[in-house]
Structures are given as C-alpha cells and as structure tokens.
N, C-alpha and C positions, 0 to 999 in steps of 0.2 A: 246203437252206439257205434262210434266208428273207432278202427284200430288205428287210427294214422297218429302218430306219437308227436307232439309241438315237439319241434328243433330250436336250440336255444340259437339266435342271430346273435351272431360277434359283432361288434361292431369293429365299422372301418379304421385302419389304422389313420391316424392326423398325416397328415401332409404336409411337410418342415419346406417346402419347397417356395414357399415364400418369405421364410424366416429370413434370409439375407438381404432381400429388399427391406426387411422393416428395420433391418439394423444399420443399413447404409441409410438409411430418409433417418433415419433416428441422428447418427454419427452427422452428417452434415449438416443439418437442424441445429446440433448442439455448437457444430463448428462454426457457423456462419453468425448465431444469437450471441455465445460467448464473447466477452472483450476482456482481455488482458490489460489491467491498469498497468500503465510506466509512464513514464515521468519522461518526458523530453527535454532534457536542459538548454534552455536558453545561455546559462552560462557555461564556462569553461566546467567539465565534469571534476567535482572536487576531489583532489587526492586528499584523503582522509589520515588524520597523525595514526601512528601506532604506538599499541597499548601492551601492558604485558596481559593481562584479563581484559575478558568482555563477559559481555550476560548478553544474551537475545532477548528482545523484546518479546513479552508471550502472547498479549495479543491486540494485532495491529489494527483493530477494527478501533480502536481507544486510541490512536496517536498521530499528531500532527506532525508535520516533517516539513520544517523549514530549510533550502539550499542558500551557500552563501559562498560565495565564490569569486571568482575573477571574470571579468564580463570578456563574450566574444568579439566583443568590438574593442579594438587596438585605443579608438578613441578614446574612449571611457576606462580611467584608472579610477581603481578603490576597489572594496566591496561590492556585489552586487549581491541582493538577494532576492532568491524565488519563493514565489508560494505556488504550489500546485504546480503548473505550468504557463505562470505568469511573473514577469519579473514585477516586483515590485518597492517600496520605500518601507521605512520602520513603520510609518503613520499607519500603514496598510494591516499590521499583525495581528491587533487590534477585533476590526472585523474580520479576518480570515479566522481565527478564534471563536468569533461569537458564530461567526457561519458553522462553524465543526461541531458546536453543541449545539445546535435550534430540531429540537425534537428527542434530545436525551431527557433520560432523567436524573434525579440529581445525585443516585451512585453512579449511573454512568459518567455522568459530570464529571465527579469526584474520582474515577479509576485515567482519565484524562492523561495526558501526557502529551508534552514538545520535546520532539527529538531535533537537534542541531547538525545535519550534516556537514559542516564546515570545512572549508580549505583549510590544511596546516598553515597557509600562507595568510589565514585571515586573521585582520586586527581587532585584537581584544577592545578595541573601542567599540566596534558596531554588534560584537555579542550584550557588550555590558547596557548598548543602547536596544536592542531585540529583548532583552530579559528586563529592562524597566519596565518595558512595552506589556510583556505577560504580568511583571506583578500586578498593571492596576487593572487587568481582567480577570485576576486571582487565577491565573492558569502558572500554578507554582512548580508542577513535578517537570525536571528537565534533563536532559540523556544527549549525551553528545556521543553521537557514533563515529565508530572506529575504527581501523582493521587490527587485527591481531599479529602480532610476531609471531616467528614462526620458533618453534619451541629448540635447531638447532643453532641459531644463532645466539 
C-alpha cells in the first residue's frame, strides 16, 4: 500500500476577463434592435388646451391616438388630421380602427380606446365629424388629451 495521501484539487478561479466584451456585444445588440416609437408630425405640433385634472392613460398598448391640427403647408387652411404618421381624411378613421383591432380579442376589443390630441384651435366640427366616424365602428370610449395647469397659477 502506498502512503501518498490524494490532495484535494481546487479548482481554478473563473476568469471575468471577458465579461465586458459580452456586455458591450450585449448593449449594442440591444442598441441597434431597439426602435423607439414617435410620431413625426406631418402637422403643425398641437398645442394642447389646459385642464385643471387629468388621469394618465394606464395602458397604452389598448389606444388609438388620433392628431388634429393645423397643417404645415400655409396653403392648406382648416383641420388636418393624422393617423399614425400619415395625414389623412375622416373617411380614413374607419379603417385605421379596424386595423388596431385585427388579431385582439374581444376584451381586448372592449378595453380599446381613442385618444384626440387636438389643437385648442380646432373646430368642433371636425371632432363631432371624427366621433360619428367611431360610433358606426362602435369604437365608443374617447379621451381628449391635455396639459395640465400648473397648480400656482
């Protein structure tokens, strides 16, 4: 028999020396996949009336956001309104609607909502012709966004 006693091997410590490579190819990965939705306005950016309360919408994955504005072309007086980042007419609200719901289901449906960013300069006519436009797609809940006062004035 032999006296030589087994030595317990340690193992080697890990090696972090590539850890910052995987966090930068990670970071930029994430940097360059990533896209920030925003909205490019084709029109004049609405200044919005002020309100004494608002409520935040809680969640925006359920709401449509129609612009209604003053258009950037001097030629063009009236209303303009966007969808998305396309200017378009009342006839258009319609399908921009049915497009928002094609693949919910019908509580998603149902939790739906049209939000109106409108210019305080805009005419109550072209609202009141936008919301005939939702009733006959029964997209009824509607939320006209605002800014808020400032609580010393």
């Amino acid at each position: 028999m032999s006296k030589f006693k087994k030595q317990k091997k340690e193992l080697p410590a890990i090696s972090t020396a590539s850890l910052p490579d995987i966090v930068f190819m990670l970071l930029f990965f994430f940097m360059t996949v990533t896209t920030m939705r925003e909205t490019e306005f084709k029109i004049k950016e609405p200044v919005l009336p002020q309100a004494k309360s608002t409520k935040r919408v809680e969640d925006k994955n359920f709401v449509s956001t129609i612009f209604i504005g003053k258009s950037r072309d001097a030629s063009k007086s009236g209303d303009v309104i966007q969808l998305n980042d396309k200017i378009a007419q009342v006839s258009d609200i319609k399908n921009f609607i049915m497009v928002s719901r094609v693949g919910k289901s019908e509580e998603d449906i149902s939790r739906m909502s049209t939000v109106f960013k409108a210019d305080k300069t805009s005419k109550l006519g072209t609202l009141a012709d936008i919301k005939k436009e939702l009733r006959e797609v029964d997209a009824l809940k509607i939320a006209y966004a605002a800014s808020q006062t400032r609580k010393d004035q």
